[in-house]
C-alpha positions as CSV (number, residue, x, y, z in Angstrom):
1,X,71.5,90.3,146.8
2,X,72.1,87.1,144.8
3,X,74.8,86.6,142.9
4,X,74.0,86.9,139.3
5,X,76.3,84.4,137.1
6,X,77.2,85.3,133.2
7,X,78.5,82.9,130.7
8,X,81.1,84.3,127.9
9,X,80.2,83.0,124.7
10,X,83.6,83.5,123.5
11,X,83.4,81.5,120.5
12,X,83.5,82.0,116.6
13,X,80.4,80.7,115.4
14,X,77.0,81.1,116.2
15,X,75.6,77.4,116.6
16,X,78.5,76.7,118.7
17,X,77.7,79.7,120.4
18,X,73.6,78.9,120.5
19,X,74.4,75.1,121.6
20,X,76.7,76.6,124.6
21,X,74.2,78.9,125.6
22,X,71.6,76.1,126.2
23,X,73.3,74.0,128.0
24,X,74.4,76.9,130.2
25,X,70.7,78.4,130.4
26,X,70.0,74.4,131.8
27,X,72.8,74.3,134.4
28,X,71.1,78.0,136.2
29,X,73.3,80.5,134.1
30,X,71.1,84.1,134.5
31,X,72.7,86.4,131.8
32,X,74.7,85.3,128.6
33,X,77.3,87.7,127.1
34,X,78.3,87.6,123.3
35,X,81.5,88.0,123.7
36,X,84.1,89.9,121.7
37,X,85.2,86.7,119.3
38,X,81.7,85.9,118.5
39,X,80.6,89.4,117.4
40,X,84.0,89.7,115.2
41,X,83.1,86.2,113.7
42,X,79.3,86.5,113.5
43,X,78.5,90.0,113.6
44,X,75.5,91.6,115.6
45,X,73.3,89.1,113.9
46,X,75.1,87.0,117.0
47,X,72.9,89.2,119.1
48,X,69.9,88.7,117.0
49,X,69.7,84.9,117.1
50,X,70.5,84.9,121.1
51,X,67.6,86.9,121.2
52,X,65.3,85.1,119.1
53,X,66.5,81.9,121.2
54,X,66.3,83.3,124.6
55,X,63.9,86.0,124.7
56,X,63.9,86.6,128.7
57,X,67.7,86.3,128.9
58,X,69.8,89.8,130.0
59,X,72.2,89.7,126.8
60,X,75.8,91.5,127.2
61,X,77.0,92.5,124.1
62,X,80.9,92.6,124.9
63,X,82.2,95.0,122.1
64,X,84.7,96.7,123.9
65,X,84.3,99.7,122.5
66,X,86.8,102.4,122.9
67,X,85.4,104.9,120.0
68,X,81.8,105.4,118.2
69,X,80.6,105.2,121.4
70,X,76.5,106.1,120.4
71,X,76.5,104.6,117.7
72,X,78.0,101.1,119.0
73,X,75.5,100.9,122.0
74,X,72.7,102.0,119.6
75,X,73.4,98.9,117.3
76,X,74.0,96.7,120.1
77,X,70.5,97.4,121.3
78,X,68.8,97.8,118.4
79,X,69.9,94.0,118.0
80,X,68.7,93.3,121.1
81,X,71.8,93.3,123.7
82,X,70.0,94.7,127.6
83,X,73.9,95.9,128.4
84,X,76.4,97.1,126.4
85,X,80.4,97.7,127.2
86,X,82.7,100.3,127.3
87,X,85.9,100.2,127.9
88,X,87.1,102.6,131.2
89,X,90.0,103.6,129.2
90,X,88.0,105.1,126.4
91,X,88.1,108.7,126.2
92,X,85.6,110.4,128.5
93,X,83.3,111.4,125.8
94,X,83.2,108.6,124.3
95,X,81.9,106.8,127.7
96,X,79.3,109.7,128.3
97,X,78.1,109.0,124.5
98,X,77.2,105.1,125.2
99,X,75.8,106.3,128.8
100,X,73.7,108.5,126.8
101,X,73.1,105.8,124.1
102,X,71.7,103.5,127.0
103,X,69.3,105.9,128.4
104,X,68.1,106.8,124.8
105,X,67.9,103.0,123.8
106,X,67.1,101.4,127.3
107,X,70.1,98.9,128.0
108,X,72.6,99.6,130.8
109,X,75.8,100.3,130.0
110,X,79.0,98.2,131.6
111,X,82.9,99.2,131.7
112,X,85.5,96.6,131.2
113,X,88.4,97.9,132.9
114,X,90.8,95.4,131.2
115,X,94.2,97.1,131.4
């Protein structure tokens, strides 16, 4: 299996983030993650415009979420994120809610086991 690489666009503004995200799209990068500052700064609409740019791209939407589980992964798709995350330490329902949230909303679902 080939390795898959991910950039973290762990910045606070989205042509920052959109400039980043092209030079690492030239340089072979597969998937691009908005990470968890650029989603605080910008919103989902971070999500949008990575998107709109990059149409073919796998997009991680890194919100580390820990509660409103469903509902999170459901906006995160409805943006246009293919993965969400969860964090491992997040209650147990709350993981089966955005596991359920990515079979309703077809995104796979990732857990960040950040201690």
């Amino acid at each position: 299996m080939k390795p898959i690489v991910q950039i973290s666009l762990d910045l606070t503004n989205i042509e920052e983030a959109l400039e980043t995200a092209e030079m690492a799209m030239r340089a072979g990068v597969d998937w691009l993650e908005a990470g968890t500052p650029l989603i605080l700064a910008e919103g989902l609409n971070c999500v949008r415009e990575l998107r709109k740019n990059f149409p073919e791209t796998p997009i991680v939407a890194d919100l580390k979420t820990m509660d409103g589980g469903y509902l999170e992964a459901e906006m995160m798709a409805k943006a246009g994120a293919t993965h969400v995350v969860v964090m491992s330490r997040a209650h147990e329902e709350t993981i089966h809610c955005v596991v359920q949230a990515g079979k309703d909303h077809g995104v796979k679902v990732m857990g960040d086991n950040l201690a």
